[in-house]
C-alpha positions in Angstrom: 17.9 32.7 6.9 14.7 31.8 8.8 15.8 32.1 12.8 14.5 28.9 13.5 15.8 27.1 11.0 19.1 28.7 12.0 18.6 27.5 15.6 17.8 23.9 14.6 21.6 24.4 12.3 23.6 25.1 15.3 22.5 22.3 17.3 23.9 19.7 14.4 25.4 16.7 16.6 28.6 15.4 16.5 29.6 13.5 13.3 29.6 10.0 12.6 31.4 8.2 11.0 29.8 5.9 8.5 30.9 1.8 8.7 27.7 0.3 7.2 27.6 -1.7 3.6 29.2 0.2 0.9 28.4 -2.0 -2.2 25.9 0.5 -4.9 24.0 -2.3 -6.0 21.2 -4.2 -4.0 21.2 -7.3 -2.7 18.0 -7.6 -4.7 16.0 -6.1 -6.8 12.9 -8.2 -6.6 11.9 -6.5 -3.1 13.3 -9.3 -1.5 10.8 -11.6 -3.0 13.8 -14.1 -3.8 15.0 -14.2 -0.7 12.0 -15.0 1.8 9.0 -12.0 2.7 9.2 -8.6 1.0 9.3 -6.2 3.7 6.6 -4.0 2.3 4.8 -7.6 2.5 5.5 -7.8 6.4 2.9 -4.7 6.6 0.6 -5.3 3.8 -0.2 -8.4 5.8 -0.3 -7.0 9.3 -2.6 -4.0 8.2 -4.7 -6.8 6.7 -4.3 -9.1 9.9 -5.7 -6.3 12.3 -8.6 -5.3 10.2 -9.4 -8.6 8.9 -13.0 -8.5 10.3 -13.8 -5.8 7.8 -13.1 -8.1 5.2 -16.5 -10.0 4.8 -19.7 -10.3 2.9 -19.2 -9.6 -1.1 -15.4 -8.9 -1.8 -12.8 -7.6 -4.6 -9.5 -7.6 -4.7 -6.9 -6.7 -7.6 -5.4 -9.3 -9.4 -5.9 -12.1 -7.7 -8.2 -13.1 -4.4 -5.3 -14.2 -2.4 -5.5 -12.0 0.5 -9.3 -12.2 0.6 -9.4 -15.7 1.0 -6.4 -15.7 3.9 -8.0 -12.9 6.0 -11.6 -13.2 5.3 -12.2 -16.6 6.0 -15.5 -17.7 6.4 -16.7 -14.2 7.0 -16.5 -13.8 3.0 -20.0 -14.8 0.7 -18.3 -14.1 -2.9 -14.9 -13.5 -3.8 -14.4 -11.2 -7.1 -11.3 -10.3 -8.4 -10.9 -6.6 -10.5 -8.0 -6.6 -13.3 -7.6 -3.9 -15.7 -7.0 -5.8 -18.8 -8.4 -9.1 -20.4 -6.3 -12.2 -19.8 -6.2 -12.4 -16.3 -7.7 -16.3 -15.6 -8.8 -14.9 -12.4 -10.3 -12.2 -12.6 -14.2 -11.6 -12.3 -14.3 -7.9 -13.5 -12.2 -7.0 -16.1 -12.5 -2.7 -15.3 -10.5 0.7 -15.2 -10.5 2.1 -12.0 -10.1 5.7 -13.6 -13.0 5.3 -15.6 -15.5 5.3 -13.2 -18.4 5.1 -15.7 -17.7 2.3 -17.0 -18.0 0.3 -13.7 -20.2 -1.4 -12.0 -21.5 0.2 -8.8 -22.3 -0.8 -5.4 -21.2 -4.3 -6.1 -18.7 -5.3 -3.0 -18.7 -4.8 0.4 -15.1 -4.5 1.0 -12.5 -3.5 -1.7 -8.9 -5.1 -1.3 -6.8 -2.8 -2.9 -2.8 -3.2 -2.1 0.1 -1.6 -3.7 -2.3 -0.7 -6.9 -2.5 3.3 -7.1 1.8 3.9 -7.5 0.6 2.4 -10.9 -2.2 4.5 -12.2 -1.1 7.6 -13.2 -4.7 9.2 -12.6 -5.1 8.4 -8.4 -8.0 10.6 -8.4 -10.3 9.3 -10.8 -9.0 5.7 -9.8 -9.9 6.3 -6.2 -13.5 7.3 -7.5 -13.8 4.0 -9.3 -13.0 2.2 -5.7 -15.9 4.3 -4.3 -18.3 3.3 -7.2 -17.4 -0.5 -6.9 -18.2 -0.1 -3.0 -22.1 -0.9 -1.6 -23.5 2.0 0.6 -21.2 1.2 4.1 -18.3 -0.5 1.9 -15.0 -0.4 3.5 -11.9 0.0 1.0 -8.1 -1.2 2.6 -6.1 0.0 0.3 -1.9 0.2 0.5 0.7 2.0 -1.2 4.1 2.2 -1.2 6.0 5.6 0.7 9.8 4.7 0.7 10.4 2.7 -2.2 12.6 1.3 -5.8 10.6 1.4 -8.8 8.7 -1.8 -9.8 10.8 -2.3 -12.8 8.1 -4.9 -13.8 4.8 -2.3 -13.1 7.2 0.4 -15.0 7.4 -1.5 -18.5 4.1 -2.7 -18.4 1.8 0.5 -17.5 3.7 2.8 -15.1 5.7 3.0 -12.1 4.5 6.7 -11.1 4.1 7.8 -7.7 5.3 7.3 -3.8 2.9 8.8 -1.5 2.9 10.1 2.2 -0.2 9.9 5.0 -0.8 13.7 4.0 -0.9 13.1 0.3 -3.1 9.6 0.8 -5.7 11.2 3.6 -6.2 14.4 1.0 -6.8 12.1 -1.7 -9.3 9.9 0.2 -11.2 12.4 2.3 -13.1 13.9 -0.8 -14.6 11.1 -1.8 -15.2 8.5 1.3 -17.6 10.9 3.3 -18.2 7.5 5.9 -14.6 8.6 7.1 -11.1 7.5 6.8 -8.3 6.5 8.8 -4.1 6.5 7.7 -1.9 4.3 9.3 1.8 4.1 8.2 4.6 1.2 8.9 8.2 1.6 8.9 11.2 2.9 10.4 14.9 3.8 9.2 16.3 0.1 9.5 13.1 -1.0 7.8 13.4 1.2 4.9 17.4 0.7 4.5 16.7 -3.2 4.5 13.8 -2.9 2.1 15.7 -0.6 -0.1 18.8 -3.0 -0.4 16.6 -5.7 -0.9 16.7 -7.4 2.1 13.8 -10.0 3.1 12.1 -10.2 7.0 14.1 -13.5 7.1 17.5 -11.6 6.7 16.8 -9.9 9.3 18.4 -10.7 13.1 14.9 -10.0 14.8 11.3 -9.2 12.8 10.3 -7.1 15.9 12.7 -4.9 14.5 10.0 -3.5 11.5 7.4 -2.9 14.4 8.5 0.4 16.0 6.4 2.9 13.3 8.5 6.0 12.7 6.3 8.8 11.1 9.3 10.3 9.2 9.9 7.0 7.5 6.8 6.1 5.9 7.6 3.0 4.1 3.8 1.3 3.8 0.5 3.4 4.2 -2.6 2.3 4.4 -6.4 3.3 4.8 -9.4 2.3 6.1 -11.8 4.4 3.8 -15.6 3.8 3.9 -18.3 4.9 1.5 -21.0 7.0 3.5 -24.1 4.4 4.4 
């Protein structure tokens, strides 16, 4: 056995004894979304909040142009909206991110793109399309989830394939988004237990309890990844 490994074995702590909920099913399995705010949620929209001035000029944003429109305010000239398939009433682009070629380039200033690339099963040819899509300078937030269920919803529909960590995500970026990029992750042990069970922010004794970010439990990451000017 490796000494140090051994080392670290021999200092184990005392045992404790488990009293916390013993049921096997979750209190949801909607993320919480039936209950109040999705934990995940909680730090999609502070990563969002703090960076919010990026989120100006020409925009896209996947599915829908919700979070454009509440953190971009009047910062924002056009608001597109990228889905992958025809039918989506809102949606200004209807494109593959993992076919590249096929997009249109240098067409938004900022790229909005949460909890998207757990559901394509090619990250890096769908992380090229995000740099195509982006004009010279773009920024791209993107989000994905670390500590997480599957999205039974994503997983019958097109594929609930990946959980990612800061290494994997900066690896993935780097590459391609030469302007630099920067990894920040969310969570903690409560926050992953509670978002695990199902729980909501509002079932929760204090919110300030999600803040403290524990690097070992990386329930949300996300990046700030710019194409090179």
């Amino acid at each position: 056995m490796i000494p140090e490994l051994l080392q670290y074995l021999t200092r184990r702590k005392a045992r404790v004894i488990f009293d916390g909920p013993t049921e096997t099913a979750p209190v949801s399995r909607l993320f919480g979304f039936d209950r109040g705010t999705p934990i995940d949620r909680y730090y999609i929209e502070r990563f969002l909040g703090e960076r919010s001035s990026l989120i100006r000029g020409r925009t896209l944003e996947v599915a829908d142009d919700t979070y454009t429109r509440r953190f971009g305010g009047d910062r924002v000239e056009h608001y597109g909206v990228l889905h992958a398939t025809p039918g989506n009433p809102a949606a200004t682009l209807v494109g593959d991110l993992t076919a590249p070629d096929t997009l249109p380039e240098h067409i938004a200033d900022c790229f909005v793109c949460t909890q998207t690339f757990n559901f394509v099963f090619d990250v890096p040819r769908a992380i090229q399309g995000a740099h195509r899509l982006l004009r010279p300078g773009g920024v791209l937030l993107a989000t994905v989830s670390g500590i997480s269920q599957i999205s039974r919803y994503d997983m019958e529909r097109w594929g609930d394939f990946w959980r990612f960590t800061s290494a994997s995500i900066q690896r993935l970026l780097e590459p391609v988004f030469r302007g630099g990029v920067e990894v920040i992750t969310y969570g903690n042990v409560l926050a992953a237990t509670a978002f695990l069970r199902g729980l909501a922010v509002e079932d929760l004794p204090d919110r300030a309890l999600l803040d403290p970010a524990d690097p070992d439990y990386q329930l949300t990451i996300a990046a700030v990844a710019r194409r090179a000017p």
